[in-house]
C-alpha positions as protocol buffer text, in pm:
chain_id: "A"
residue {
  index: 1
  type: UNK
  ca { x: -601 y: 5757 z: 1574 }
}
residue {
  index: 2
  type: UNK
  ca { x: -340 y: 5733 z: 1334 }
}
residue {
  index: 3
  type: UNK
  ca { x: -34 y: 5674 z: 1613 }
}
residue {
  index: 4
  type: UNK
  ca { x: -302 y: 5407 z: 1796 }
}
residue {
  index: 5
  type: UNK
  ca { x: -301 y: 5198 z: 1448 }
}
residue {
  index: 6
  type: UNK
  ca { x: 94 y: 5246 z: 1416 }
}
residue {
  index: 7
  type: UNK
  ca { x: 123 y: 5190 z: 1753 }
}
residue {
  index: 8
  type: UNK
  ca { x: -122 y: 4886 z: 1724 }
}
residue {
  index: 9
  type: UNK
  ca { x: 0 y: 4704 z: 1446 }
}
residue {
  index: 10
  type: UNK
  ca { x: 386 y: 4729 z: 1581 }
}
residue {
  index: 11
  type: UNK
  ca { x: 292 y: 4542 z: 1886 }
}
residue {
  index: 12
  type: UNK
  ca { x: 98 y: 4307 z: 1734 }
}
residue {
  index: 13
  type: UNK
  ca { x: 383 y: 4206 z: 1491 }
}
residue {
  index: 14
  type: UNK
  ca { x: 635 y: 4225 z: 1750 }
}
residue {
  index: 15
  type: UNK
  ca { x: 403 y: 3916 z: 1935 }
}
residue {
  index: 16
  type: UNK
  ca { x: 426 y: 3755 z: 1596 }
}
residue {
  index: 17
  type: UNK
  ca { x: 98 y: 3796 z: 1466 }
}
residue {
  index: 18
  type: UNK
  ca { x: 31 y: 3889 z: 1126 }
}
residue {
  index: 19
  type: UNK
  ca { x: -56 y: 4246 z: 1144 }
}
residue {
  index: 20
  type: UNK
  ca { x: -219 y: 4472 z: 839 }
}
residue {
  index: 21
  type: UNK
  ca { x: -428 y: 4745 z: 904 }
}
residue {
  index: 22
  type: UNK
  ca { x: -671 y: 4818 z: 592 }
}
residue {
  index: 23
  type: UNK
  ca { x: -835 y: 5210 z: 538 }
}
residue {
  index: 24
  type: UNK
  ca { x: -1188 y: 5067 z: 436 }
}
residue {
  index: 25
  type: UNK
  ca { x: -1398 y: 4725 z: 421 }
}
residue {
  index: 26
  type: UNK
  ca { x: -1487 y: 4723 z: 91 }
}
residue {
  index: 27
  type: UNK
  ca { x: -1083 y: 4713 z: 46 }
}
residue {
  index: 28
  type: UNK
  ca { x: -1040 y: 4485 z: 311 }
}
residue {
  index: 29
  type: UNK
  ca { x: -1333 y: 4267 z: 197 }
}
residue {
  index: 30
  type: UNK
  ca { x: -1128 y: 4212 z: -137 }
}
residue {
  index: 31
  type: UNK
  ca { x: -775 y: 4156 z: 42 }
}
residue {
  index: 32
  type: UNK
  ca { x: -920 y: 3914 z: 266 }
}
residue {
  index: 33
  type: UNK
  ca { x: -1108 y: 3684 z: -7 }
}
residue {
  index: 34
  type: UNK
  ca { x: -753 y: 3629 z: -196 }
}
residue {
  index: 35
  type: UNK
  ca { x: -592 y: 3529 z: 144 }
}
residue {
  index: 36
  type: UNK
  ca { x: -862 y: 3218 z: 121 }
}
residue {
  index: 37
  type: UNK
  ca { x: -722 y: 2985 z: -85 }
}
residue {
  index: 38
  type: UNK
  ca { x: -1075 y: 2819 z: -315 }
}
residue {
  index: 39
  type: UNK
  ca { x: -936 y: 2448 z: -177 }
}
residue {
  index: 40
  type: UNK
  ca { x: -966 y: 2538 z: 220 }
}
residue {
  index: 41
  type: UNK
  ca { x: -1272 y: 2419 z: 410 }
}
residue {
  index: 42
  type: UNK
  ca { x: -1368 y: 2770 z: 621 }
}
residue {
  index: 43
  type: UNK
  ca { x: -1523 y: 2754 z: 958 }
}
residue {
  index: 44
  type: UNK
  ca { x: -1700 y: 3106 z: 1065 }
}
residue {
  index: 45
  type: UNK
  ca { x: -1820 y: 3135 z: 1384 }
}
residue {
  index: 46
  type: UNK
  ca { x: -1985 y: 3416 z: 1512 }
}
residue {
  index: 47
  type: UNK
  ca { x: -1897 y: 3726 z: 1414 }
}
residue {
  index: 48
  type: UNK
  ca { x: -2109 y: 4043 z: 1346 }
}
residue {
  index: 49
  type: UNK
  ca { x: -1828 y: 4171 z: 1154 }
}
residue {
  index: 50
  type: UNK
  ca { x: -1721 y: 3927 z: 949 }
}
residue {
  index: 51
  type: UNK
  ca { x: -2093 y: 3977 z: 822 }
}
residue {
  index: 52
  type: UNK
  ca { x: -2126 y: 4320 z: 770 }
}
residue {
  index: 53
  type: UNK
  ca { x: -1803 y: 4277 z: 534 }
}
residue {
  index: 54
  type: UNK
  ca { x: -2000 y: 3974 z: 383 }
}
residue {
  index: 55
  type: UNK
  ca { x: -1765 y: 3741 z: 377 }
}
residue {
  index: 56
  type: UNK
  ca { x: -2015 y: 3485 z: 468 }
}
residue {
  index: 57
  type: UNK
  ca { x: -2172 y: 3540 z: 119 }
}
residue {
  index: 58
  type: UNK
  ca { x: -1870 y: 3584 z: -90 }
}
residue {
  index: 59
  type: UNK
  ca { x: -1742 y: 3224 z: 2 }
}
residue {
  index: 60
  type: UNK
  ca { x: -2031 y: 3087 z: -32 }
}
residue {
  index: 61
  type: UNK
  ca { x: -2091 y: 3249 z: -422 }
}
residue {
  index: 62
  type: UNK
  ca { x: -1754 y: 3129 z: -530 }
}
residue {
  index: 63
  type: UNK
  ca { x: -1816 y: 2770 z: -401 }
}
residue {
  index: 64
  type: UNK
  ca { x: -1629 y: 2747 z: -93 }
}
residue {
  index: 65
  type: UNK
  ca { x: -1710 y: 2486 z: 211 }
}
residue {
  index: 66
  type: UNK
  ca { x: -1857 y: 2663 z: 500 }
}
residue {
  index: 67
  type: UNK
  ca { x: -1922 y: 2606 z: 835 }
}
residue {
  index: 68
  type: UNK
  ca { x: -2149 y: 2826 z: 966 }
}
residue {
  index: 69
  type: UNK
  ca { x: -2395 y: 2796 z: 1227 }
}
residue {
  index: 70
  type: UNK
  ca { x: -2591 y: 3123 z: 1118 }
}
residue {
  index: 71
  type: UNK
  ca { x: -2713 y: 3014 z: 812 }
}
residue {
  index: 72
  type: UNK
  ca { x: -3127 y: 3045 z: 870 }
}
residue {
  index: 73
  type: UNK
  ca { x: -3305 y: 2706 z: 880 }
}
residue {
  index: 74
  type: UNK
  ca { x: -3033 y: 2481 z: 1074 }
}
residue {
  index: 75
  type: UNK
  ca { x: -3156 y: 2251 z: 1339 }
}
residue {
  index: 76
  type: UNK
  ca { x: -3048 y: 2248 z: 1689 }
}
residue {
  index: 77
  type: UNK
  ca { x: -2823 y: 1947 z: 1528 }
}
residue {
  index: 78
  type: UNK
  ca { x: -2736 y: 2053 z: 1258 }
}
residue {
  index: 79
  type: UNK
  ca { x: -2606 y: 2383 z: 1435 }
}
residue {
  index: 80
  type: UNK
  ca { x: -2418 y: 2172 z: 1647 }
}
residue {
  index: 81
  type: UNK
  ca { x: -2260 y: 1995 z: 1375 }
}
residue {
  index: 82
  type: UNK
  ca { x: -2177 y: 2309 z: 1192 }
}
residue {
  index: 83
  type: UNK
  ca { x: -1946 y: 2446 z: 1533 }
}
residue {
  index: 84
  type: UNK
  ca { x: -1837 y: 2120 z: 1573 }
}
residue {
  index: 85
  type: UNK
  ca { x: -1683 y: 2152 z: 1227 }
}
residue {
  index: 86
  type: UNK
  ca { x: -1527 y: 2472 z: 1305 }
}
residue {
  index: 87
  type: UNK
  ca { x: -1280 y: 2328 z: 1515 }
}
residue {
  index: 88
  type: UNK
  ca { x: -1072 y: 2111 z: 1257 }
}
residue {
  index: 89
  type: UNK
  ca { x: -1151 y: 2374 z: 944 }
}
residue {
  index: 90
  type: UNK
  ca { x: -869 y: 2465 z: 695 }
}
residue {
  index: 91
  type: UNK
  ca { x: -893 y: 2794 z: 782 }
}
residue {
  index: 92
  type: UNK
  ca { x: -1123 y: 2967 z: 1048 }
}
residue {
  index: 93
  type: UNK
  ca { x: -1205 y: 3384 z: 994 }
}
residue {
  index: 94
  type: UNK
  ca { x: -1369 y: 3571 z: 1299 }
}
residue {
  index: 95
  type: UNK
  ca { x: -1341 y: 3901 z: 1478 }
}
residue {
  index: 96
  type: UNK
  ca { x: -1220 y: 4025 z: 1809 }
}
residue {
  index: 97
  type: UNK
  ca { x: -1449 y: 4190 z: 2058 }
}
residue {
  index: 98
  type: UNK
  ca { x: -1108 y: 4399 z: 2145 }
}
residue {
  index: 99
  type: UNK
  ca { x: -756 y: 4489 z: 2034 }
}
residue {
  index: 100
  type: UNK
  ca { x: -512 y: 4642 z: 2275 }
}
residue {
  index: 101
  type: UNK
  ca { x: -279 y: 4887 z: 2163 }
}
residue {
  index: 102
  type: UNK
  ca { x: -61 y: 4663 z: 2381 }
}
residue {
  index: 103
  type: UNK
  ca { x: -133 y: 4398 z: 2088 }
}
residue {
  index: 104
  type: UNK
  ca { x: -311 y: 4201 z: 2256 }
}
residue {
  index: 105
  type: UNK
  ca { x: -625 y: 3974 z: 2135 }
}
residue {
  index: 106
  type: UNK
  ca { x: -909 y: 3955 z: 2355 }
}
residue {
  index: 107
  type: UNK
  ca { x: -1246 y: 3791 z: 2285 }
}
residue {
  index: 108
  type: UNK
  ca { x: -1566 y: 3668 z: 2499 }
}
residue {
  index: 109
  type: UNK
  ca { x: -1772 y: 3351 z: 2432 }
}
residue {
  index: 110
  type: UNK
  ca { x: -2081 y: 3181 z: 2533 }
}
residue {
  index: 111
  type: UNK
  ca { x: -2064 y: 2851 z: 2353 }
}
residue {
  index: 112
  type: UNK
  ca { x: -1684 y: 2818 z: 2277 }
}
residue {
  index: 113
  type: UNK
  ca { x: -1698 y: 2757 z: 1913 }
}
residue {
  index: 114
  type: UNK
  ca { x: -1523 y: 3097 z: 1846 }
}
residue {
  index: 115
  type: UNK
  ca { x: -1237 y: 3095 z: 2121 }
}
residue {
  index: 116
  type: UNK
  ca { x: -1179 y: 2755 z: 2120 }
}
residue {
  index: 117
  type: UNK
  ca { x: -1018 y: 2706 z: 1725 }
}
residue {
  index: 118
  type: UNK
  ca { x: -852 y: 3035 z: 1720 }
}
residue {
  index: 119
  type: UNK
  ca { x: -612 y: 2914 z: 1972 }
}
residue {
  index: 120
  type: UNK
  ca { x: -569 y: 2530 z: 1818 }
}
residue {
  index: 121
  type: UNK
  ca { x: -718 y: 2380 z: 1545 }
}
residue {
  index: 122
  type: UNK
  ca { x: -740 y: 2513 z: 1186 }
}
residue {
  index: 123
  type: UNK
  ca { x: -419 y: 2583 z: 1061 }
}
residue {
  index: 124
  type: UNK
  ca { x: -472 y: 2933 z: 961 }
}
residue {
  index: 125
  type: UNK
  ca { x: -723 y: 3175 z: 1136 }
}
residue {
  index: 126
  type: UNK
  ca { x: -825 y: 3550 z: 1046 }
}
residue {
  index: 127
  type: UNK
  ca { x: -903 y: 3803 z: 1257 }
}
residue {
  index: 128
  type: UNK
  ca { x: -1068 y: 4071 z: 1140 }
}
residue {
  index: 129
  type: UNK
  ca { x: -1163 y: 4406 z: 1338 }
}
residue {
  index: 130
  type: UNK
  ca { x: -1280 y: 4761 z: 1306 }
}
residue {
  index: 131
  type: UNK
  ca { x: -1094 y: 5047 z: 1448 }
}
residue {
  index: 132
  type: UNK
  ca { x: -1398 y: 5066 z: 1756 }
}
residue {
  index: 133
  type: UNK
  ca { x: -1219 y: 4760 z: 1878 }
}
residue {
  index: 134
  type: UNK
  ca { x: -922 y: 4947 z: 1958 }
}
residue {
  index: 135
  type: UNK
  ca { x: -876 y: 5038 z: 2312 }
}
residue {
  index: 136
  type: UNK
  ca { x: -546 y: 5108 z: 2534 }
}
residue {
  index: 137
  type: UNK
  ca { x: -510 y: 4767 z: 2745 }
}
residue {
  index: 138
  type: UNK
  ca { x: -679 y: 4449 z: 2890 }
}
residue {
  index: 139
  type: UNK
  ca { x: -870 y: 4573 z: 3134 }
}
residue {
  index: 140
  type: UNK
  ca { x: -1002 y: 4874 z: 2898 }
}
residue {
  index: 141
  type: UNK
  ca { x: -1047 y: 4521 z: 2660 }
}
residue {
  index: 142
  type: UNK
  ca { x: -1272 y: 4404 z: 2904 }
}
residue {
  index: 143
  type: UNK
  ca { x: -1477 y: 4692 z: 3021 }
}
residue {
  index: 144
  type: UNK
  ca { x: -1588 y: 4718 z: 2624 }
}
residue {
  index: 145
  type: UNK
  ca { x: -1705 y: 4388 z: 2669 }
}
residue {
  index: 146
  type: UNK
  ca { x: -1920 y: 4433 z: 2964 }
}
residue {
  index: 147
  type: UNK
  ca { x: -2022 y: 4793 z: 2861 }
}
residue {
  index: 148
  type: UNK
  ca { x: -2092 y: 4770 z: 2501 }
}
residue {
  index: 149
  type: UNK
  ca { x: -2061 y: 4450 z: 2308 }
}
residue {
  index: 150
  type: UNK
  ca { x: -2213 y: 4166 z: 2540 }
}
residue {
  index: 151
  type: UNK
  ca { x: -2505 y: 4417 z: 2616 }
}
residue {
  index: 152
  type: UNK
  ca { x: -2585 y: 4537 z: 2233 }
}
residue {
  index: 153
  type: UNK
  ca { x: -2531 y: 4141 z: 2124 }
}
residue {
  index: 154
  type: UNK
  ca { x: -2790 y: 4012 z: 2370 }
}
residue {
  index: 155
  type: UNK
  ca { x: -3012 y: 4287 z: 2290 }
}
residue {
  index: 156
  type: UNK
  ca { x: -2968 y: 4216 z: 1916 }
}
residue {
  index: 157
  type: UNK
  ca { x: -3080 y: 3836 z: 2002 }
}
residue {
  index: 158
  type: UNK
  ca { x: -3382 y: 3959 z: 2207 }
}
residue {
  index: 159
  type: UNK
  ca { x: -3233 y: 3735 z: 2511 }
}
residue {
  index: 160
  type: UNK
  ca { x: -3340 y: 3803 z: 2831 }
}
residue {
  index: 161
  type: UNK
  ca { x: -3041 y: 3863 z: 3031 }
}
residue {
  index: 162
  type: UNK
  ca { x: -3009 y: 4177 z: 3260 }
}
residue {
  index: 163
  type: UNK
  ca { x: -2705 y: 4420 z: 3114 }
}
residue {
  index: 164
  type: UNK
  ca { x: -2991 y: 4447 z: 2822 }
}
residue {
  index: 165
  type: UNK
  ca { x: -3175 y: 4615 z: 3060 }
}
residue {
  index: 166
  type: UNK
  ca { x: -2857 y: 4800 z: 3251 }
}
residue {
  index: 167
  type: UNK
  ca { x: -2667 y: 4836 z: 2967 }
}
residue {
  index: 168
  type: UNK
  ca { x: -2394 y: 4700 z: 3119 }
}
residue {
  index: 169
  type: UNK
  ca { x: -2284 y: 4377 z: 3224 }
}
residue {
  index: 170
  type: UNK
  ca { x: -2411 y: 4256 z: 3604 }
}
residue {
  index: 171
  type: UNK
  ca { x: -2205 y: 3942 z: 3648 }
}
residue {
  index: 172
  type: UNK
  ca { x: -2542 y: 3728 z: 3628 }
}
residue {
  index: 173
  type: UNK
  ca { x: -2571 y: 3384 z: 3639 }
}
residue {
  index: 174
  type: UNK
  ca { x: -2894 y: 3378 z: 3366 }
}
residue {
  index: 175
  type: UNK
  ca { x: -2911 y: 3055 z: 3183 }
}
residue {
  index: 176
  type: UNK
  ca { x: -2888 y: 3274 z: 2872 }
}
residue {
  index: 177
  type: UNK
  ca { x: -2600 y: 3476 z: 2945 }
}
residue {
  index: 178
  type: UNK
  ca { x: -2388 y: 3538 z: 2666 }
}
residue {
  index: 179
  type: UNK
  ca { x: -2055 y: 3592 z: 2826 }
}
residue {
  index: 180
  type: UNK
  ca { x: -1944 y: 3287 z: 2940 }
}
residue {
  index: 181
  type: UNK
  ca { x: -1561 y: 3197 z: 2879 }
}
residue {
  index: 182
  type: UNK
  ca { x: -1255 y: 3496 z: 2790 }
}
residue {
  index: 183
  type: UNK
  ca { x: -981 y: 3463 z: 2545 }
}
residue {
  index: 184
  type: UNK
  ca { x: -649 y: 3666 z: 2559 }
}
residue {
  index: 185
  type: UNK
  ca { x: -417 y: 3616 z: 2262 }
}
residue {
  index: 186
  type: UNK
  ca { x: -77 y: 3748 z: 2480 }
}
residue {
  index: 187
  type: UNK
  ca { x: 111 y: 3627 z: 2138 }
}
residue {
  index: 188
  type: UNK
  ca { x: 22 y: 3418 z: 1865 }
}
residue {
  index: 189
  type: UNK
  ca { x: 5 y: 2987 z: 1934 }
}
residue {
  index: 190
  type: UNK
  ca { x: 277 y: 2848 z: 1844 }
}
residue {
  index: 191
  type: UNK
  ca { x: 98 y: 2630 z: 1594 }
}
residue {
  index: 192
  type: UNK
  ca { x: -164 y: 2839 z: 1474 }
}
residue {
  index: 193
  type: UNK
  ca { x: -87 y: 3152 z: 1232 }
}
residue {
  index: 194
  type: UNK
  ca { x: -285 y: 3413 z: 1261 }
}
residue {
  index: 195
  type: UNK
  ca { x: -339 y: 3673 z: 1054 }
}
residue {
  index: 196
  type: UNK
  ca { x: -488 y: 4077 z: 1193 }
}
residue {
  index: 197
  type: UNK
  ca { x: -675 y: 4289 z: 986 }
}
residue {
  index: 198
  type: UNK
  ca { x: -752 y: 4643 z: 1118 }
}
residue {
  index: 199
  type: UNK
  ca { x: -1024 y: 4790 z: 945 }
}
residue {
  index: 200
  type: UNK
  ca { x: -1029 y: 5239 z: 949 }
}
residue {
  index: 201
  type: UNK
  ca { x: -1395 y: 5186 z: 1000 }
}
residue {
  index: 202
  type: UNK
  ca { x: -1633 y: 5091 z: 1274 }
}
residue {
  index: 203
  type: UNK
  ca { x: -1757 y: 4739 z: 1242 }
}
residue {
  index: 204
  type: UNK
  ca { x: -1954 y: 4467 z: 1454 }
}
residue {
  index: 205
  type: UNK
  ca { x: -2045 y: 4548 z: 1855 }
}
C-alpha cells in the first residue's frame, strides 16, 4: 500500500495537481481547515467523506459561508439555490469516487453540482479521499463505481433503482438513477487549482 500512495501521489503531481497524502483524518481534518482561508465563501457538494471528516460542521462553528445542499430542512428551492451557489464559491471541497495510481481523478454524478465546479468555477477546489479510493487505472476507476459506490449510495438514500438490488450497476434508465454524468481529471484545469488529499484510512463509498 505504501508504493500505491508513493506511486499515487508522484503521478498526481507530475499532472500538476496538488498532491499530499495524510496517515489519519483526524490529522487531515486539521490540515485541511487551515488550507480554508475564514474570508472564502465554501461550496460542498456531496460528499460522504467530506462528512465523516466533518468538515461540514467545522466551517460552519467557526463562521464560515456554506453552501450546502445537505443541511436538513432545505426546500426543493432552496436546495437548488444552495448547488447553484456551488458553482461560483471561493473555494469548493469534495471527494473522488476514485483515484488512479495513474493519477488520475475520476468522479460520477447525478445532478452535476459536484463535477461541474471542480473543473471551472471556484478558484480553488479540494479533493479529499480515503485510501479505498485507490485503484490501478480508469477502467478499475469505473468498475468501483458501478460495483460499490453508486450501489451502497442509492441504498443509503433508500432509492429505488436496481444495482440496490444487484449490487451492481445494470445500466438502467430509472428516473432515480444516481449515476448520471462521469468526470475524469486527466490533469488539473488550467484555471482551477486543485489541491489532493490522500487519507491512510477508509472513508466515504
Amino acid at each position: 500500500m505504501k508504493e500505491k500512495v508513493e506511486r499515487t501521489i508522484r503521478a498526481l503531481k507530475r499532472h500538476r495537481f496538488e498532491a499530499k497524502y495524510v496517515p489519519d483524518a483526524e490529522q487531515a481534518k486539521r490540515l485541511i481547515l487551515s488550507r480554508i482561508p475564514l474570508s472564502a465563501q465554501v461550496g460542498i457538494p456531496g460528499s460522504k467523506t467530506v462528512r465523516e471528516l466533518g468538515l461540514d460542521q467545522a466551517l460552519r462553528d467557526r463562521g464560515q459561508i456554506t453552501f450546502d445542499h445537505w443541511v436538513p430542512g432545505l426546500s426543493a428551492e432552496e436546495s437548488l439555490r444552495e448547488r447553484k451557489a456551488q458553482l461560483t464559491c471561493d473555494l469548493l471541497i469534495t471527494s473522488a469516487n476514485a483515484i488512479t495510481e495513474q493519477g488520475e481523478i475520476f468522479n460520477m454524478d447525478g445532478v452535476g453540482n459536484r463535477i461541474a465546479p471542480t473543473i471551472f468555477g471556484p478558484e480553488k477546489v479540494i479533493i479529499i479521499a480515503g485510501i479505498n479510493k485507490l485503484v490501478p487505472d480508469l477502467e478499475s476507476a469505473r468498475q468501483r463505481v458501478r460495483r460499490i459506490a453508486a450501489p451502497k449510495r442509492a441504498a443509503e438514500l433508500k432509492i429505488k433503482v436496481p444495482c440496490v438490488t444487484t449490487g451492481e450497476c445494470n445500466d438502467c434508465n430509472s428516473e432515480a438513477r444516481v449515476c448520471r454524468a462521469e468526470l475524469v481529471l486527466l490533469r488539473a484545469p488550467s484555471l482551477t487549482r486543485i489541491e489532493v488529499y490522500l487519507i491512510g484510512e477508509d472513508l466515504g463509498n
